[in-house]
C-alpha positions in Angstrom: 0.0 0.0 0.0 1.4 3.4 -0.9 2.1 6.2 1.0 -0.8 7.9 -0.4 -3.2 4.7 0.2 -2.3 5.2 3.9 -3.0 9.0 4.0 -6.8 8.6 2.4 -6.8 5.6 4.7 -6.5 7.8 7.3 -8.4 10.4 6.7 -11.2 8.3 5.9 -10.9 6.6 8.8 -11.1 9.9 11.1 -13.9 11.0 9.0 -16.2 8.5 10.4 -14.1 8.7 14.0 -15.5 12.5 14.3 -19.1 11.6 12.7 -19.8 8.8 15.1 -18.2 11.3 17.5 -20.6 14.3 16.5 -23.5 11.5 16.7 -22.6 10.8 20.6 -22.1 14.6 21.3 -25.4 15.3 19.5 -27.1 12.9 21.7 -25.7 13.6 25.1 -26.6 17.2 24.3 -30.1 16.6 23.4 -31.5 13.1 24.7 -33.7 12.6 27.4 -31.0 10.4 28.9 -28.2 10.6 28.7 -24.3 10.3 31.0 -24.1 8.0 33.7 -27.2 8.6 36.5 -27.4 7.8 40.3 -28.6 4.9 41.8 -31.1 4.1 44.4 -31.5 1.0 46.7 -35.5 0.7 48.1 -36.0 -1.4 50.9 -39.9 -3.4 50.0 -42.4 -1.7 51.6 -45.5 -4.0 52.1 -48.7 -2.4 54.0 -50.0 -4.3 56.5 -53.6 -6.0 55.9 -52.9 -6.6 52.7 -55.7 -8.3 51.0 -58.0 -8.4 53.9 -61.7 -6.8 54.2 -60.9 -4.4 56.7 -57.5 -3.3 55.2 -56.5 -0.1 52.9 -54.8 -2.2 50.5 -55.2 -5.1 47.7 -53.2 -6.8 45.5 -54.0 -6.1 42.4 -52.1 -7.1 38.8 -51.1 -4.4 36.3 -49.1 -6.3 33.2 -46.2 -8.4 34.5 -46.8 -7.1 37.7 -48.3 -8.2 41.5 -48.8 -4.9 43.2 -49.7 -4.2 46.7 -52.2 -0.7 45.6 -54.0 1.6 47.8 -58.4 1.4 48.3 -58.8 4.8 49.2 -56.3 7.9 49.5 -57.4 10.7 52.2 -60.4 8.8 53.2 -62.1 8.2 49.5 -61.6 5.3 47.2 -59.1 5.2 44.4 -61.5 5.5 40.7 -60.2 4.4 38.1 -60.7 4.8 33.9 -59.4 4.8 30.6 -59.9 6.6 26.9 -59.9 4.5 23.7 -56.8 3.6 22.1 -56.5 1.1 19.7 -55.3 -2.0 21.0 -57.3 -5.5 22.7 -57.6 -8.4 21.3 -54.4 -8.2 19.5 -52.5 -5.7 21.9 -52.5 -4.4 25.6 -54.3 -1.5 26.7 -52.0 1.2 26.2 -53.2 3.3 29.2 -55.2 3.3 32.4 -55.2 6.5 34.7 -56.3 6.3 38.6 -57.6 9.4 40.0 -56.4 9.5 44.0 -58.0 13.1 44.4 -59.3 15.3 41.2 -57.0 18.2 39.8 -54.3 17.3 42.9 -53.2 13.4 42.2 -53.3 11.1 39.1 -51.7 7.7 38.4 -51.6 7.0 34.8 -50.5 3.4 34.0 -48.7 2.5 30.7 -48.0 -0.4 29.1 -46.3 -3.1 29.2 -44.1 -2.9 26.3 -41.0 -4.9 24.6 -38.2 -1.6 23.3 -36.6 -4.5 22.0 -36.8 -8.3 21.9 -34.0 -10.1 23.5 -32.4 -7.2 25.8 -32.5 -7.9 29.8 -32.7 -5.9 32.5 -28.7 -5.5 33.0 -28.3 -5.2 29.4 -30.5 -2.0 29.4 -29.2 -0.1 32.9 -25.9 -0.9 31.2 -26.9 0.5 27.6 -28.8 3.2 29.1 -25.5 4.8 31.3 -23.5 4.5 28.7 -22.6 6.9 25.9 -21.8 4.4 23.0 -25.1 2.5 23.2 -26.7 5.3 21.0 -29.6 3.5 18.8 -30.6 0.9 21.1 -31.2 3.8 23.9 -33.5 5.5 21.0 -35.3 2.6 20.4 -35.8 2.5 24.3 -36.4 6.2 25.3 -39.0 5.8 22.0 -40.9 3.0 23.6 -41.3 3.8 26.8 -40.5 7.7 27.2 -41.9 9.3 23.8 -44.5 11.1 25.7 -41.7 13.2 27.5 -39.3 13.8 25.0 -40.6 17.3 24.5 -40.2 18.2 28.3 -36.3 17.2 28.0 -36.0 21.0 29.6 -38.1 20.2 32.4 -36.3 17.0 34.0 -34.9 17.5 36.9 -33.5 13.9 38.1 -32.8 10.3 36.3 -32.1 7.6 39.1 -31.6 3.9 38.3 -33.0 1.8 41.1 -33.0 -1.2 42.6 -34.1 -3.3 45.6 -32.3 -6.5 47.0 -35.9 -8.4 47.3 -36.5 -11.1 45.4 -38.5 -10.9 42.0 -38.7 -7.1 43.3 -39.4 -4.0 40.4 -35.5 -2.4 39.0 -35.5 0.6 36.4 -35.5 4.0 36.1 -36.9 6.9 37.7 -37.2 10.3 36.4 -38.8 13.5 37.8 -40.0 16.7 36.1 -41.1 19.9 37.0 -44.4 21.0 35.0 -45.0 24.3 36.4 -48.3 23.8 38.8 -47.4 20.2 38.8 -45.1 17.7 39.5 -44.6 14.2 37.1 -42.6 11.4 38.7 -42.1 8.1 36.1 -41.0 5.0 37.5 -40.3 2.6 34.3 -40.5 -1.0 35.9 -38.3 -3.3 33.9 -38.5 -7.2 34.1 -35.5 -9.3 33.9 -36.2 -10.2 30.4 -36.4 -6.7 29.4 -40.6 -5.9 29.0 -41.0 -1.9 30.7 -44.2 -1.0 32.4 -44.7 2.5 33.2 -46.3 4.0 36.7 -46.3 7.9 36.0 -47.8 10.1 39.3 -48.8 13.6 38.4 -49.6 15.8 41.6 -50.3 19.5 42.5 -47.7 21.4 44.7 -49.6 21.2 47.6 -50.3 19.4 50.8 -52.4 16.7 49.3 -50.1 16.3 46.2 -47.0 16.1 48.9 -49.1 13.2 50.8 -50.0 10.8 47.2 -46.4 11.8 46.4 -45.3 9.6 49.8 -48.2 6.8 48.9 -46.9 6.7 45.3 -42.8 5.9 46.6 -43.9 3.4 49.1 -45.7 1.6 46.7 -43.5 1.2 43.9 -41.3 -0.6 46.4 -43.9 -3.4 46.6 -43.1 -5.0 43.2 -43.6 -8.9 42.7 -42.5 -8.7 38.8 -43.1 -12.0 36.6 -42.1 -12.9 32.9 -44.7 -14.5 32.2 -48.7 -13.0 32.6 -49.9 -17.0 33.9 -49.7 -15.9 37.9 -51.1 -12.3 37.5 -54.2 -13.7 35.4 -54.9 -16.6 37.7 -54.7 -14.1 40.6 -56.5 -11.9 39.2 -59.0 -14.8 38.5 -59.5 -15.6 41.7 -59.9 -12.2 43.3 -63.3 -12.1 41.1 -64.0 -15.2 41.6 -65.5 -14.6 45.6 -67.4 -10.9 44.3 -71.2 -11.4 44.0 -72.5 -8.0 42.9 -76.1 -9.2 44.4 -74.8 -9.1 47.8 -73.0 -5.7 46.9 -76.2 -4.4 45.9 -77.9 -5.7 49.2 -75.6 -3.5 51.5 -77.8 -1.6 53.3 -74.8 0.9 54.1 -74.4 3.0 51.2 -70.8 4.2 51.7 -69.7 0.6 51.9 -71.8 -0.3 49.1 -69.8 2.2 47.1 -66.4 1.3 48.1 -67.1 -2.2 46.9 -68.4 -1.2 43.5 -65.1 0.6 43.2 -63.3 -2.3 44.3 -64.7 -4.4 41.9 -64.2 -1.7 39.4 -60.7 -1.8 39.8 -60.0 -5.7 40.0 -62.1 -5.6 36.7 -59.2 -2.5 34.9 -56.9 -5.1 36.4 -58.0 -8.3 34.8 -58.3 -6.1 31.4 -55.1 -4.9 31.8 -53.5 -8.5 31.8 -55.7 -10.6 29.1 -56.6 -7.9 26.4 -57.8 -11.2 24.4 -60.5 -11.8 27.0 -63.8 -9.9 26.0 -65.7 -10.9 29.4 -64.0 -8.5 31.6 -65.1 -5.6 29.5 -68.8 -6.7 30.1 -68.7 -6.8 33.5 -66.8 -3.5 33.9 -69.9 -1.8 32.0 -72.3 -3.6 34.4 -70.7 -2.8 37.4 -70.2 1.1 36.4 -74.0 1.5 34.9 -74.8 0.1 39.2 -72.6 2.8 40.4 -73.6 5.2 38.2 -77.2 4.7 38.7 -77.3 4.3 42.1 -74.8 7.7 42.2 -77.4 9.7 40.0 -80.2 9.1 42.7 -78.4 9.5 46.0 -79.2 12.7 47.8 -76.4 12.4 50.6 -72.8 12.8 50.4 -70.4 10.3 51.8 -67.0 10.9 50.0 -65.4 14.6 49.4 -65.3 13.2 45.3 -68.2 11.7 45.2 -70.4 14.2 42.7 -66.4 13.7 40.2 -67.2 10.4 39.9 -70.3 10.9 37.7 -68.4 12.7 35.3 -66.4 9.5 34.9 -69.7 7.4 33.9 -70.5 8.1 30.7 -67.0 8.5 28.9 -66.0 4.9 30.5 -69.0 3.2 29.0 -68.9 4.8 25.8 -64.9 3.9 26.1 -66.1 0.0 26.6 -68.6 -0.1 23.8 -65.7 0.8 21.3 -63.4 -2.0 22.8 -65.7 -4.5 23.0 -66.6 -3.4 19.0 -63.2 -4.2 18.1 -63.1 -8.2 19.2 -64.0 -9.9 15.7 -67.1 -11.9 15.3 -67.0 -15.0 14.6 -68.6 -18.1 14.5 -71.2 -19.1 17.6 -70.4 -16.2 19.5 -71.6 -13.6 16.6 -74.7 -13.8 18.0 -73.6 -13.3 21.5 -71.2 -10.7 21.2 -74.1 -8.7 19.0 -76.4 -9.1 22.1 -74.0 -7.9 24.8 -73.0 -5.0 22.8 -76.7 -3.8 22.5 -77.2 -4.3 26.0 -74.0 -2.2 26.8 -75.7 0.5 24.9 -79.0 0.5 26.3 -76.6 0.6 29.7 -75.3 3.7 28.5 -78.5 5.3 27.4 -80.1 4.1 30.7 -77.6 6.3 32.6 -78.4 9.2 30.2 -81.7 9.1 30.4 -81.7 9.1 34.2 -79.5 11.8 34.2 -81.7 14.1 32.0 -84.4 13.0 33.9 -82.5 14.3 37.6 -81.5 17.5 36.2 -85.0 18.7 35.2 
């Protein structure tokens, strides 16, 4: 090779030495991670009572995951609900959002998702602290992140955590500052590399400061799984020993309430975990036209949110309706699923009507 062959080697060579170069400056100056981020170590926090009638807390199963979740927060019960995105049979619901207390604490559940077939949990905290691992950290920050690119100028911590349970939830955390609010993201990652997201959005304020402390201690409580078999037979269960005829017969109607709710929310559970099940959505739209209905004609207060949650009615049946019209029909259960579709309308227009009828 001449001497002239080794120069344009050369120079060829430090040509794509300063691209690849420009390409990791570029993207440490302007990704949403980026450098190498602290780390936390949470000691599991479980509440006691767990799972009994009398306690604050059930388990409940959101994706890959058991979680230890809160009833009520400052004295009323967690409500839960969702907006129609394109997804079941073939797909997972893409979001959920829990409302702890209107216009001052929101949990909005994401996921899960796969940024990339084949990547583990190490794999990732490794490529994501590193400056080298460019394009797979895209792919990831586009999965699981894309919502917050744009507020890049608002974060205000990355932390990688971890826990020395068992089966216990590792990932990131991140924290932004949106003005009036707060966002903190903790994106659960299972050993074989699947990311669910658990985003709390709260007001700068006492009560915000209290779902803030509720929100940490239970993202500590992780039981993560790679496969969905425990979380749906769990889940299974749970709904198994709820008879919404001896719900209905409560004479106490605060109780009676708390139980719909209950259901309600072991009902967005089982969803969230078998998208390919059509059932669940059924039930959910019975058990919210009850609530509704029996909300629309109850004169007393017994929860500080309790006239929010009939704003929540209508929306999540109509939500339902257009899920449930997505499962193809096919076979024997045409007929069926044609019937329960019509009857989840006339559910909806039941509500309606009594709610025109009320506000006369």
């Amino acid at each position: 090779m001449s001497s002239v062959q080794i120069k344009w080697m050369f120079f060829l060579l430090l040509l794509l030495g300063l691209g690849q170069g420009g390409r990791i400056w570029w993207h440490e100056r302007h990704s949403l991670i980026h450098g190498v981020f602290a780390e936390e170590t949470y000691e599991p926090s479980i509440p006691e009572n767990l799972d009994r009638e009398e306690g604050a807390f059930m388990t409940v199963s959101f994706g890959y995951h058991l979680v230890p979740w809160p009833k009520f927060f400052e004295g009323d019960p967690v409500v839960s609900t969702m907006d129609y995105q394109k997804g079941p049979p073939s797909k997972f619901i893409t979001r959920m959002t829990q409302i702890w207390s209107p216009g001052n604490a929101e949990v909005i559940i994401e996921g899960p998702r796969t940024p990339e077939t084949g990547v583990t949990v190490d794999q990732w905290k490794s490529c994501l602290q590193s400056v080298f691992c460019v394009a797979r950290k895209n792919r990831f920050i586009e999965i699981a992140l894309k919502d917050l690119i744009k507020q890049r100028s608002r974060l205000k911590k990355v932390v990688w955590f971890e826990s020395p349970a068992v089966d216990a939830g590792r990932g990131l955390r991140l924290e932004f500052d949106l003005d009036e609010q707060m966002l903190e993201r903790f994106v659960i990652i299972t050993d074989s590399g699947n990311t669910q997201n658990f985003s709390l959005r709260y007001a700068k304020n006492e009560i915000g400061k209290a779902a803030h402390e509720q929100f940490r201690k239970l993202m500590t409580g992780f039981t993560l799984r790679d496969d969905l078999k425990t979380p749906r037979e769990w889940i299974s269960t749970r709904l198994k020993g709820v008879a919404l005829a001896r719900i209905a017969s409560i004479p106490d109607p605060k109780i009676r309430y708390q139980k719909w709710i209950e259901t309600q929310n072991l009902l967005f559970s089982q969803i969230a975990i078998d998208p390919r099940n059509v059932a669940p959505f059924f039930h959910l739209a019975g058990v919210t036209h009850l609530l509704g209905m029996s909300l629309l004609k109850e004169k007393k207060s017994y929860f500080k949110n309790q006239e929010s949650w009939i704003l929540l009615v209508q929306p999540l049946l109509s939500t339902l309706i257009q899920y449930v019209g997505d499962f193809p029909e096919a076979g024997k259960e045409k007929g069926e699923r044609s019937a329960a579709l019509a009857n989840m309308d006339s559910l909806l227009q039941d509500f309606l009507l009594l709610k025109k009828k009320l506000s006369k």
